[in-house]
PyMOL CGO cylinders between C-alpha atoms (Angstrom):
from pymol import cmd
from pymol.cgo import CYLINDER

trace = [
    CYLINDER, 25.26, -342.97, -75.53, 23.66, -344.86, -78.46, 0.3, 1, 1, 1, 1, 1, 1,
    CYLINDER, 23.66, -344.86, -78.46, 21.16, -342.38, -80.34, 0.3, 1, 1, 1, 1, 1, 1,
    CYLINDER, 21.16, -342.38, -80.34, 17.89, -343.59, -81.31, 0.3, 1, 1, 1, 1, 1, 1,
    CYLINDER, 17.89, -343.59, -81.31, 16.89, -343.10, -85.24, 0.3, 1, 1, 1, 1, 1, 1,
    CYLINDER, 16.89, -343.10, -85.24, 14.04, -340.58, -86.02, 0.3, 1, 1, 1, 1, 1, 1,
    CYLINDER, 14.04, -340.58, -86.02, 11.03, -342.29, -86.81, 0.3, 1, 1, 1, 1, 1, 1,
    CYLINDER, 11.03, -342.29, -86.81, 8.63, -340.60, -88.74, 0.3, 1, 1, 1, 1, 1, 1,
    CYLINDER, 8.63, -340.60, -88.74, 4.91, -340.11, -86.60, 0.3, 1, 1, 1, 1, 1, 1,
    CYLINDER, 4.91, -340.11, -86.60, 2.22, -341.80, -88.12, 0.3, 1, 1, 1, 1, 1, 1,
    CYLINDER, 2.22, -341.80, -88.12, -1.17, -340.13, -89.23, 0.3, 1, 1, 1, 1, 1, 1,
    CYLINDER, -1.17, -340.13, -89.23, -3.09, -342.52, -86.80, 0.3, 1, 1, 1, 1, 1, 1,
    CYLINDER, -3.09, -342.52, -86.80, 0.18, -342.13, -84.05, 0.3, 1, 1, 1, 1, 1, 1,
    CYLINDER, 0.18, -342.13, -84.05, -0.74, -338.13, -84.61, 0.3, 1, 1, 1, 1, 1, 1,
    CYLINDER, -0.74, -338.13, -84.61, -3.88, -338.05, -84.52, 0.3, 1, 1, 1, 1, 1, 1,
    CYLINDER, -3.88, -338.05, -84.52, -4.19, -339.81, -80.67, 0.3, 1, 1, 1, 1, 1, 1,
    CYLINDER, -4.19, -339.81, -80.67, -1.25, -337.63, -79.69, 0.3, 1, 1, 1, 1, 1, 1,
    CYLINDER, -1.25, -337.63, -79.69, -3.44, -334.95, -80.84, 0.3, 1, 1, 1, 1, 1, 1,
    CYLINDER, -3.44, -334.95, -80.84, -7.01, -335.71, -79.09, 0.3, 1, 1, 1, 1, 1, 1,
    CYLINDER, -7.01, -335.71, -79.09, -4.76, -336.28, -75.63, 0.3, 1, 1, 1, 1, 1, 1,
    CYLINDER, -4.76, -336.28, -75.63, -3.01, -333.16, -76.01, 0.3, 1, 1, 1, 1, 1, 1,
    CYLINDER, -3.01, -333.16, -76.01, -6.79, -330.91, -76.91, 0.3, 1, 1, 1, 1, 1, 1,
    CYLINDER, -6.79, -330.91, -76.91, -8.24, -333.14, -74.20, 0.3, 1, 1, 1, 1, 1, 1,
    CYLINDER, -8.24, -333.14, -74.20, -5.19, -331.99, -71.64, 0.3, 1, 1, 1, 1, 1, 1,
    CYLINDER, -5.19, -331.99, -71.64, -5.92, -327.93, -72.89, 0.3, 1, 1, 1, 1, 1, 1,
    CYLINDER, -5.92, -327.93, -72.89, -9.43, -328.56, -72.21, 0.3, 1, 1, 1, 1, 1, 1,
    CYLINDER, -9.43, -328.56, -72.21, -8.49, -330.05, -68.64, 0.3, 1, 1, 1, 1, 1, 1,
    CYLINDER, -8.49, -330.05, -68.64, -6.11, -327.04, -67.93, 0.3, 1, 1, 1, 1, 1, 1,
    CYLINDER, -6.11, -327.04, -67.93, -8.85, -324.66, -68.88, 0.3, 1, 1, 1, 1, 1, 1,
    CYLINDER, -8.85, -324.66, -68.88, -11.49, -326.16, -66.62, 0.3, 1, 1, 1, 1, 1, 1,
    CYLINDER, -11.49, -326.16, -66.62, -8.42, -325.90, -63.81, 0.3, 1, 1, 1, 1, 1, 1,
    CYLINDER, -8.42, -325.90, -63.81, -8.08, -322.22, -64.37, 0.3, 1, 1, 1, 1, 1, 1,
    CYLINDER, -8.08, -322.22, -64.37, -11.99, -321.59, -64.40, 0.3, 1, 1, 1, 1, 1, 1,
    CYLINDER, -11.99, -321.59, -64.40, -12.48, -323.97, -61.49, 0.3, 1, 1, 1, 1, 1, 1,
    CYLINDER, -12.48, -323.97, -61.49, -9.66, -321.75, -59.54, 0.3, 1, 1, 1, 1, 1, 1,
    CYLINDER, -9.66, -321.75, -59.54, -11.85, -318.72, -60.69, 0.3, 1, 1, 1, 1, 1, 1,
    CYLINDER, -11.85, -318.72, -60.69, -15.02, -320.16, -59.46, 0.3, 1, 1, 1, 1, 1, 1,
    CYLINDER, -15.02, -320.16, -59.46, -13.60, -320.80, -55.78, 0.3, 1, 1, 1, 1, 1, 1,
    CYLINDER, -13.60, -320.80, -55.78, -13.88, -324.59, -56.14, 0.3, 1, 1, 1, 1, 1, 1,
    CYLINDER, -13.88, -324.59, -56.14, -9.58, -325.21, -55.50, 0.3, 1, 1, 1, 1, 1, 1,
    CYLINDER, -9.58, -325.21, -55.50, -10.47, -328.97, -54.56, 0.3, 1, 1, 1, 1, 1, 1,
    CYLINDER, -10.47, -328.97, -54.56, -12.00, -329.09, -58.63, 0.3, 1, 1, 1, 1, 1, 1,
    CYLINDER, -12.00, -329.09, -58.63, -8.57, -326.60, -59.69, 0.3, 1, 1, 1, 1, 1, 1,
    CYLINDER, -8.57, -326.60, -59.69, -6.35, -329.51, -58.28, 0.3, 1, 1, 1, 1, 1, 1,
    CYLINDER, -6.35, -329.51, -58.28, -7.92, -332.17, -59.76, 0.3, 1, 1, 1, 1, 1, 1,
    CYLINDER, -7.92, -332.17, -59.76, -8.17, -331.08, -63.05, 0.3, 1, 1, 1, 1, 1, 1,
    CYLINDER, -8.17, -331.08, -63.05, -4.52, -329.69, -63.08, 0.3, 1, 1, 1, 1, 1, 1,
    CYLINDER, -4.52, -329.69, -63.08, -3.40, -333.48, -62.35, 0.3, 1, 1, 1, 1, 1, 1,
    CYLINDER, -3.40, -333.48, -62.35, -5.56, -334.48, -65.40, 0.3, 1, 1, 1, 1, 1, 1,
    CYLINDER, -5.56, -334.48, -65.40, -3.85, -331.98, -67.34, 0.3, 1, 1, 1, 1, 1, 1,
    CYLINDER, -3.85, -331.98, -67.34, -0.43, -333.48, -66.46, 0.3, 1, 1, 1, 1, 1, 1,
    CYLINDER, -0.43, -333.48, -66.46, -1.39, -336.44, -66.85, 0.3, 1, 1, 1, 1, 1, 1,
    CYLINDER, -1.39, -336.44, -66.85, -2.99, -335.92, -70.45, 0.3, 1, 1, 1, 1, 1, 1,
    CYLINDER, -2.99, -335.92, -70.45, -0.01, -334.32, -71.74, 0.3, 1, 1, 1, 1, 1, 1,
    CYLINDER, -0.01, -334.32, -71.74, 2.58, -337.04, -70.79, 0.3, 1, 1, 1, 1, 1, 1,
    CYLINDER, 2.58, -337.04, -70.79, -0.19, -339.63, -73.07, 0.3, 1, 1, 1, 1, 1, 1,
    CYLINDER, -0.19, -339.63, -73.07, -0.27, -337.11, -75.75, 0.3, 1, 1, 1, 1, 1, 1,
    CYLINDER, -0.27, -337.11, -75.75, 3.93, -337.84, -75.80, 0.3, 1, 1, 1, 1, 1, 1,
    CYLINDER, 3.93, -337.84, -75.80, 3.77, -341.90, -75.27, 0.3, 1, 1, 1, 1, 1, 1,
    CYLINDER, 3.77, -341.90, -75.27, 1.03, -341.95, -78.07, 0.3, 1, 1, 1, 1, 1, 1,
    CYLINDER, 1.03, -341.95, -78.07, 3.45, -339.77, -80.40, 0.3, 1, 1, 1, 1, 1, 1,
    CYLINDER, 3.45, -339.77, -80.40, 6.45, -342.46, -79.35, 0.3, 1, 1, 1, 1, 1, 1,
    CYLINDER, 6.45, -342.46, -79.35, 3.51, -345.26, -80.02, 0.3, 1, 1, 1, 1, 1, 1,
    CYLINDER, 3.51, -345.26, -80.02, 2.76, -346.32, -76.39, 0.3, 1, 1, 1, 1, 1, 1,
    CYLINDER, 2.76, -346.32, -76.39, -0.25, -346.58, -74.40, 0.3, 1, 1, 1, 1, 1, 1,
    CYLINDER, -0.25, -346.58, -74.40, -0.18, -346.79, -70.77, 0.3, 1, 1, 1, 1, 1, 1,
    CYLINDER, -0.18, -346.79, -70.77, -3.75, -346.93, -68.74, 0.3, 1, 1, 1, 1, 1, 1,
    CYLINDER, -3.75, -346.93, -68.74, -2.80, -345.63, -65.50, 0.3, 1, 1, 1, 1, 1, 1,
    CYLINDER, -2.80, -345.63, -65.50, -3.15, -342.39, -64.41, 0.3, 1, 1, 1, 1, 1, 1,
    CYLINDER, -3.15, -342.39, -64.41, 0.15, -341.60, -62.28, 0.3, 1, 1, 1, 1, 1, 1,
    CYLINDER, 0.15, -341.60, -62.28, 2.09, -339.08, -63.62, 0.3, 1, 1, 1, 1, 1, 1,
    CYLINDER, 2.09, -339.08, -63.62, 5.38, -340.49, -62.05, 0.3, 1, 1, 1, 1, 1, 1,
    CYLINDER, 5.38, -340.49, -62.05, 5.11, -344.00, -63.76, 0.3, 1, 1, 1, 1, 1, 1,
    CYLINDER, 5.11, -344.00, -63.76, 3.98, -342.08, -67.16, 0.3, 1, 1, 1, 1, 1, 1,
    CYLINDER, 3.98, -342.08, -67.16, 7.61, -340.29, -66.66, 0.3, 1, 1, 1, 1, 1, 1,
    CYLINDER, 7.61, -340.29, -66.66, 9.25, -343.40, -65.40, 0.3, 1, 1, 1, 1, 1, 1,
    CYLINDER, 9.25, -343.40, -65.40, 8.29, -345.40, -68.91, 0.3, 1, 1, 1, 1, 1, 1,
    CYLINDER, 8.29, -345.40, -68.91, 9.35, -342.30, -70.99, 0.3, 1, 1, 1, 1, 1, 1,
    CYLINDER, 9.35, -342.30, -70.99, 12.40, -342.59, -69.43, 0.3, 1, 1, 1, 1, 1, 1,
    CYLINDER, 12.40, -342.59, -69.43, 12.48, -345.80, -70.02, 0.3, 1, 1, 1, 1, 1, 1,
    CYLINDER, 12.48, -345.80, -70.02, 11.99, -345.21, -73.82, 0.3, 1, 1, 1, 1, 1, 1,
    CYLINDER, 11.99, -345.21, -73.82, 14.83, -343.25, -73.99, 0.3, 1, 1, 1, 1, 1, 1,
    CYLINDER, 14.83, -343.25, -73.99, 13.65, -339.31, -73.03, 0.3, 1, 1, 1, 1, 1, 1,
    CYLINDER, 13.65, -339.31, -73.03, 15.81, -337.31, -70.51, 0.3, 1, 1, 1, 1, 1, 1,
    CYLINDER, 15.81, -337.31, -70.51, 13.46, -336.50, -67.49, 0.3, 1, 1, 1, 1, 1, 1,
    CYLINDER, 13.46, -336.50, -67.49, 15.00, -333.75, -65.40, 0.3, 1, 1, 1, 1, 1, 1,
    CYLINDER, 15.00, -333.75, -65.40, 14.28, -334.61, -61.83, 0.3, 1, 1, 1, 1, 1, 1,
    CYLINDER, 14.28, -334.61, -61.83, 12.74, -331.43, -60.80, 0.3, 1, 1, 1, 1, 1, 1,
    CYLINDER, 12.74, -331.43, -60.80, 9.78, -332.64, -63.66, 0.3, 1, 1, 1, 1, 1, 1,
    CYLINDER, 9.78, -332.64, -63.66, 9.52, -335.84, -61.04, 0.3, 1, 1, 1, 1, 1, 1,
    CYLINDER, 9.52, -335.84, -61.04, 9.12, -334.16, -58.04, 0.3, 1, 1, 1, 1, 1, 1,
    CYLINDER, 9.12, -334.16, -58.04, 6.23, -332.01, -59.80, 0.3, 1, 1, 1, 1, 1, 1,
    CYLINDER, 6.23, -332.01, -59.80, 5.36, -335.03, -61.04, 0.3, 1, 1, 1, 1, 1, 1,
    CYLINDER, 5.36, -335.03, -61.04, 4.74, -336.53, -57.50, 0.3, 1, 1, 1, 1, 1, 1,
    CYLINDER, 4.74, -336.53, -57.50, 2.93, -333.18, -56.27, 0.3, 1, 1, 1, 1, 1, 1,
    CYLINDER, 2.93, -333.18, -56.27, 0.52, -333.25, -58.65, 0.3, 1, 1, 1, 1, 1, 1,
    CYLINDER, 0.52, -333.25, -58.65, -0.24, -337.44, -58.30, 0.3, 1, 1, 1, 1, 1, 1,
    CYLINDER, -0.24, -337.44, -58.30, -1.44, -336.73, -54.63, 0.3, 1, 1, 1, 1, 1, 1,
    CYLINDER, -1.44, -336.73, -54.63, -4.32, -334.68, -55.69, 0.3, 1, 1, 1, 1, 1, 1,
    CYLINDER, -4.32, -334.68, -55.69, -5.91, -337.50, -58.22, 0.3, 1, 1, 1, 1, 1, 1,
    CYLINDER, -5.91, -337.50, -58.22, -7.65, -338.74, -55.78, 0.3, 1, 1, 1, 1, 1, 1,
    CYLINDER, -7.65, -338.74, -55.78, -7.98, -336.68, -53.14, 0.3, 1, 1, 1, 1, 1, 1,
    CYLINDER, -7.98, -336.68, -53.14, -8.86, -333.58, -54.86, 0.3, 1, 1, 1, 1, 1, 1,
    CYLINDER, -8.86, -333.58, -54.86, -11.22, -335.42, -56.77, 0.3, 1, 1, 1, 1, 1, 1,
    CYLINDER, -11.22, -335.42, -56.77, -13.38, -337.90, -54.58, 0.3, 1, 1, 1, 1, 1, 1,
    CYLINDER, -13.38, -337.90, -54.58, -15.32, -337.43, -51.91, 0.3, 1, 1, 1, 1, 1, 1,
    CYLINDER, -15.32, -337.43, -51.91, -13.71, -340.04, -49.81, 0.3, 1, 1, 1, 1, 1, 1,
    CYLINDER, -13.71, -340.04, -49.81, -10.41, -339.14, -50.82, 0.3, 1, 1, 1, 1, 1, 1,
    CYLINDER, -10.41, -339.14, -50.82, -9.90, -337.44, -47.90, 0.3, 1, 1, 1, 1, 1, 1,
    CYLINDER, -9.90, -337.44, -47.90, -12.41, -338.42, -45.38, 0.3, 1, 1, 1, 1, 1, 1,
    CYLINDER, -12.41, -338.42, -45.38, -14.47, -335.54, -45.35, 0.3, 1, 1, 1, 1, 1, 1,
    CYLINDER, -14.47, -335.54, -45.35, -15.22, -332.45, -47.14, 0.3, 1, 1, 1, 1, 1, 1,
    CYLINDER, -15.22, -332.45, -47.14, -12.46, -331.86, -49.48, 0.3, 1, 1, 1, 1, 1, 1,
    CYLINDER, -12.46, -331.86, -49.48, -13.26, -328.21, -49.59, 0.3, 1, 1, 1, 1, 1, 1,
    CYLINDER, -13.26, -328.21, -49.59, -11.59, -328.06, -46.15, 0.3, 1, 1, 1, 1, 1, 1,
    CYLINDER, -11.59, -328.06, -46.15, -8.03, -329.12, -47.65, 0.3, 1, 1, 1, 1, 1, 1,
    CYLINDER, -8.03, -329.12, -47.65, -7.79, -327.16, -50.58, 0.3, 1, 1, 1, 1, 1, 1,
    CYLINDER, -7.79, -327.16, -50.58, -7.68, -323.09, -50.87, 0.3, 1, 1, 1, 1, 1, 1,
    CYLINDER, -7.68, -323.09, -50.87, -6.12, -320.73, -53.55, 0.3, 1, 1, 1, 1, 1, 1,
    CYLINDER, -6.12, -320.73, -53.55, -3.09, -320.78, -52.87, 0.3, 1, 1, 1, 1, 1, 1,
    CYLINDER, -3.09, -320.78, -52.87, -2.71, -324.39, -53.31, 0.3, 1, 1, 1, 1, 1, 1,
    CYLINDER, -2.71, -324.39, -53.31, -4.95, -324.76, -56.51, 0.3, 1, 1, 1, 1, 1, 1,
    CYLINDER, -4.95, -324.76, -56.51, -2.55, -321.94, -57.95, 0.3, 1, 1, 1, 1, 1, 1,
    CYLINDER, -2.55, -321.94, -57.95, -0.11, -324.28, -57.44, 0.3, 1, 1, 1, 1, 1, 1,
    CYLINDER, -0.11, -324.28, -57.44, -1.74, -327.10, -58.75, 0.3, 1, 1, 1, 1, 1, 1,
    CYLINDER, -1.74, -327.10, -58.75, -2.18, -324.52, -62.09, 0.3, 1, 1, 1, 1, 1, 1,
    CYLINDER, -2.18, -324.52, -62.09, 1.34, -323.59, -61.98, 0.3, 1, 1, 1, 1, 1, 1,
    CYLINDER, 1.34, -323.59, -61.98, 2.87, -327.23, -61.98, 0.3, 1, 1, 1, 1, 1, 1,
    CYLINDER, 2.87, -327.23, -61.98, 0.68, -329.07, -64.59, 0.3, 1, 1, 1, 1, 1, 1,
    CYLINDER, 0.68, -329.07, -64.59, 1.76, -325.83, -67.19, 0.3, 1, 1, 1, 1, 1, 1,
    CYLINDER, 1.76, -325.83, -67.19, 5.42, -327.16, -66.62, 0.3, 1, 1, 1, 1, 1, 1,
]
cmd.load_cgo(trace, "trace")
């Protein structure tokens, strides 16, 4: 298979790859203090946003900008680009993409979302986005 050539990362490249990757710690954090607080419906959410953060924080390193916020077309255009995704990173991928919007509005799920979401499945939530 053809290698690609190293390109050096420009300051300005950097710099966004930078604020998406703080912003995707900061998203992570509120995850793991959401789980504390008993709000797992919150937890979820913000472990998505984590995901999702990190995988912009790589396209804006390679120089692409995507506006969606699916983590399974994020991996599908790094792929594209040329990065091995193991397929096991997909299917985490697609766990944590259901919870964008159900975890997250209040008609996600047609009612309370408190009643779909406990510990055990924010922990999960947690436990994917840190992969």
């Amino acid at each position: 298979m053809c290698r690609r050539p190293r390109v050096p990362i420009l300051p300005a490249v950097r710099e966004e790859a930078t604020w998406w990757l703080n912003t995707a710690a900061g998203d992570i954090a509120g995850a793991r203090a959401m789980l504390d607080t008993g709000h797992p419906n919150l937890c979820a959410f913000h472990a998505q946003q984590a995901a999702e953060k990190s995988l912009k924080a790589l396209l804006a390193a390679r120089g692409k900008v995507h506006r969606g916020h699916a983590c399974v077309d994020l991996l599908e255009i790094l792929r594209g680009d040329g990065v091995a995704v193991p397929a096991d990173l997909e299917t985490t991928a697609r766990r944590l993409d259901l919870h964008y919007v159900l975890s997250g509005y209040p008609n996600g799920l047609g009612g309370d979302r408190t009643r779909y979401y406990d510990e055990a499945i924010a922990r999960e939530c947690v436990e994917q986005a840190d992969r």
